[in-house]
C-alpha positions, 0 to 999 in steps of 0.5 A, a space after each residue: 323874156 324871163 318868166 320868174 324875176 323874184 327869186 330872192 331869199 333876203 333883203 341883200 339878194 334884192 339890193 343886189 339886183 337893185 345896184 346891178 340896175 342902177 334903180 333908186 330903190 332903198 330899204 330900212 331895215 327899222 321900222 318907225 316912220 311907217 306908224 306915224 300918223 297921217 294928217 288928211 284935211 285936218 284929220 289923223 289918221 293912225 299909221 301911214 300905210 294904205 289898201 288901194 282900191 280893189 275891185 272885186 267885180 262881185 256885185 250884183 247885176 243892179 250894182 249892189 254889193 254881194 256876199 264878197 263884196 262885204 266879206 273883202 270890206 270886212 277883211 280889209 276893216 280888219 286889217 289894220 291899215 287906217 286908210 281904206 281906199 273903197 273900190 271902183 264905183 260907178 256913177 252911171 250905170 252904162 259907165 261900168 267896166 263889168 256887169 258886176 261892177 258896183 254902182 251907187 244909186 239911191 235904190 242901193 243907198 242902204 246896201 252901201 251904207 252897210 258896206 261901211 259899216 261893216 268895214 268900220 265894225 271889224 276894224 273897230 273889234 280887231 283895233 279898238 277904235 275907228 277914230 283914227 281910221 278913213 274911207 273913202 270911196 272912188 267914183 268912176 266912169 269907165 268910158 272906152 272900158 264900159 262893158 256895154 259899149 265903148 265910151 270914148 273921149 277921142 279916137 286915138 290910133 294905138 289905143 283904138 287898135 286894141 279897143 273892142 266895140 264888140 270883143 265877142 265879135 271881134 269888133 274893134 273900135 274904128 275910125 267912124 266910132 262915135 265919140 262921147 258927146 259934150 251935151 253927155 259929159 255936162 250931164 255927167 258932171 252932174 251925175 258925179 255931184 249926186 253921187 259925191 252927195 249920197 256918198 256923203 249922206 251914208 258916212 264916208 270920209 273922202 270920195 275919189 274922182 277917178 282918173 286914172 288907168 285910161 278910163 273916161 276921165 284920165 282919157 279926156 286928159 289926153 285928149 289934145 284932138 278932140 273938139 269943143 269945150 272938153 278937148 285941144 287946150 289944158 285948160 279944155 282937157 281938165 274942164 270936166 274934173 274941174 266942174 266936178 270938184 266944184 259943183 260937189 263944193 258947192 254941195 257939200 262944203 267940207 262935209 266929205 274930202 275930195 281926192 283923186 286917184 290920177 296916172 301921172 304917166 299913160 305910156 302908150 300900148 304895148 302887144 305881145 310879141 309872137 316870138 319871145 312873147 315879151 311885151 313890144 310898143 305898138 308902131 307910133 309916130 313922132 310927135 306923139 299928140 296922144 295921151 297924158 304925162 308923155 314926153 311928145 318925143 318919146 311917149 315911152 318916157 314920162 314928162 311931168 310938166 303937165 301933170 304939176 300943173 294938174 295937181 297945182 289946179 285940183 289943189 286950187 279946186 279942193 282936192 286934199 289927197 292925191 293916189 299917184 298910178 301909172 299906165 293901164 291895166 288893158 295894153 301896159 299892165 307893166 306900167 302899173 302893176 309889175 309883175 312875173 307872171 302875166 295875165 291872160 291877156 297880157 304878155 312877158 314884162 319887157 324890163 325887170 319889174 325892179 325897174 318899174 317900181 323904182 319908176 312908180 316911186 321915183 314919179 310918185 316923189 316927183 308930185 311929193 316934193 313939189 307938193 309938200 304938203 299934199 298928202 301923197 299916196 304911193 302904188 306900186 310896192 306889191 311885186 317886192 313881196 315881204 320887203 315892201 314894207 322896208 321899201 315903205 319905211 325908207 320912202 316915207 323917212 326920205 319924203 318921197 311919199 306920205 302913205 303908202 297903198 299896196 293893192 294886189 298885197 291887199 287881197 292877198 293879205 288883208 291883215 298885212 298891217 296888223 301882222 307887221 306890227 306884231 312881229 316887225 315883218 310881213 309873211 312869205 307864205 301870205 304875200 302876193 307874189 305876182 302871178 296875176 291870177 287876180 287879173 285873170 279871173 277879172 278877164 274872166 266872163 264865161 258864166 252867166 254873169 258875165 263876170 267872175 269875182 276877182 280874188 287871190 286864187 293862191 292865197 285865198 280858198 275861197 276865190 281858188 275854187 272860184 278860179 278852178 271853176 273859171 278853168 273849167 267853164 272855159 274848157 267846156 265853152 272850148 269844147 272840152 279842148 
């Protein structure tokens, strides 16, 4: 275990640790290809640098974005990247992941609209013109991660061991748990459609189908045992999304592009080791029949066969822009976000985060390549602080990627793209450096919401004092201790 991995003064230190583990990460120094222009369903967009989606977990309790819901859109607008990849936004509201997680409806139609609005409003008077600019907005059902209760597609022996159907109870999902119903998925797909429409009807360019970080979507992937018509073949595990893409075709035609945002690779759970507190894979058995983009005979290790044939399928139903993400932010945060410092519930990375970036980009270039002309967004860039964008630079010049996204960067510095190319770098003192106070705050439930708004406590006044209020909410519910 070691607890702080970035220690790095310059680009060679990095490099050097880069050689060492023999990753293939590369850097340009000459920054050119990140301001080339995007072309997306016809469309151009004007450099190829990108804001994830960032939830802020700072709606309203009826789904509406609040007062920092709107200041995070603005900044973002702001900011100068010109794709801005809108938040998860839940399409039910039993399918939230938090009380305060934004949920589309009709009744906050114009709540949303505004939202929009704003964003494109701030970019247009920071960068003159939103012409060149996209939003989109990611659409979601949190399934096994709904905060009322655990949806789940099927029952999944490492997953389900570290699911709570009540955490305040200390209730785990069990054996006999009920899983999601096929009557209550085809009522789904149609719930996808109606929101794809009013996102529509308010003016955003793309809507992403979430499925990704073992939410309801991404889960029903896997779901190799469960019965009927939503599970077992390839064909079964993708009839959801499939039905999805199609019937919003059918509604819209090409008024409004469809994405997806998708983990090419699960991975299986990992728990904290007690004694070295590092990150350890639970206990899991050969052949391995769980999850998505594993190879069955060691789930520690992507296989992407499956995968090629789901992009080659969403390509055939529409999809015009692809987010490549990896495992879960509730049992393998390594996977996805690489980090020094763990969240809460987390645990000590059990590699060199270096190894999971070059992960992220060697994977992402796998899609890219096969797909050539799929405009392919990359994640997992933030943990190389100021030098991601030189990591960026030689992706893009080596075609392993076409835009590049930071997420955790994105609150932290929602002005990243507009600094760099002012002064040709990004700042130290404004970069996420990957403590994961973020994270925390998001674990954090013990007010009367029953959710603090995330942010960046260290970069951000306004969510630091969010954060110390949390601290010392939890040591009164403690008892002072």
């Amino acid at each position: 275990m070691k607890e702080k991995y970035f220690t790095y003064k310059t680009l060679d230190d990095v490099r050097k640790d880069v050689n060492e583990l023999g990753v293939d990460i590369t850097f340009e120094e000459k920054l050119e290809a990140v301001r080339r222009q995007v072309t997306i369903a016809g469309r151009k967009i004007g450099n190829s640098l990108a804001i994830h989606p960032m939830e802020g977990c700072d709606g309203t309790l009826d789904g509406r974005p609040d007062e920092l819901t709107y200041r995070r859109w603005e900044r973002f607008g702001g900011g100068g990247a010109k794709l801005i990849w809108g938040e998860a936004t839940a399409v039910v509201h039993e399918g939230r992941a938090n009380p305060c997680q934004l949920f589309l409806s009709e009744e906050n139609l114009s709540d949303f609209e505004k939202l929009l609005n704003g964003a494109r409003r701030k970019h247009k008077e920071v960068n003159g013109t939103t012409d060149d600019l996209m939003i989109g907005l990611q659409l979601t059902h949190s399934g096994r991660y709904s905060y009322p209760r655990p949806i789940i597609a099927y029952h999944h022996p490492q997953v389900d061991a570290v699911t709570y159907a009540d955490k305040a109870k200390g209730l785990k999902v069990t054996p006999d748990y009920p899983t999601v119903t096929d009557s209550y998925l085809e009522e789904l797909e149609d719930s996808f459609v109606d929101a794809a429409k009013m996102a529509a009807k308010i003016g955003f360019d793309f809507i992403d189908i979430k499925q990704c970080h073992t939410y309801l979507l991404n889960e029903l992937l896997g779901a190799r045992t469960r019965p009927g018509k939503y599970g077992g073949s390839f064909e079964n595990r993708t009839r959801l999304v499939r039905n999805i893409l199609g019937k919003i075709k059918d509604e819209l035609g090409n008024r409004i592009i469809l994405a997806s945002r998708i983990n090419a690779f699960d991975g299986v759970p990992f728990y904290e080791e007690p004694e070295t507190k590092a990150g350890r894979p639970l206990p899991y058995e050969i052949p391995y029949e769980y999850s998505f983009g594993i190879k069955k005979d060691n789930p520690l290790d992507y296989d992407l066969t499956e995968v090629m044939e789901f992009v080659r399928m969403m390509i055939g139903s529409g999809v015009q822009l692809l987010n490549v993400s990896l495992g879960s932010p509730y049992y393998n945060m390594h996977l996805g976000r690489p980090f020094d410092r763990p969240p809460v519930d987390g645990y000590y990375s059990p590699e060199h985060p270096l190894i999971g970036v070059a992960r992220h980009f060697k994977v992402t270039e796998e899609i890219q390549k096969a797909f050539p002309e799929l405009p392919v967004m990359g994640t997992g860039y933030s943990w190389l602080q100021k030098y991601l964008v030189n990591a960026a630079e030689s992706n893009i010049r080596r075609g392993r990627v076409s835009i590049v996204g930071v997420g955790r960067n994105a609150i932290a510095y929602p002005n990243y793209v507009n600094d760099l190319f002012a002064t040709g770098e990004l700042e130290s003192k404004k970069v996420c450096y990957g403590v994961s106070y973020c994270t925390n705050l998001m674990r954090s439930k013990h007010n009367e919401l029953g959710q603090y708004p995330a942010g960046c406590a260290p970069r951000d006044p306004v969510y630091g004092e969010i954060y110390k209020e949390s601290l010392r909410a939890a040591k009164k519910k403690d008892g002072g201790k």
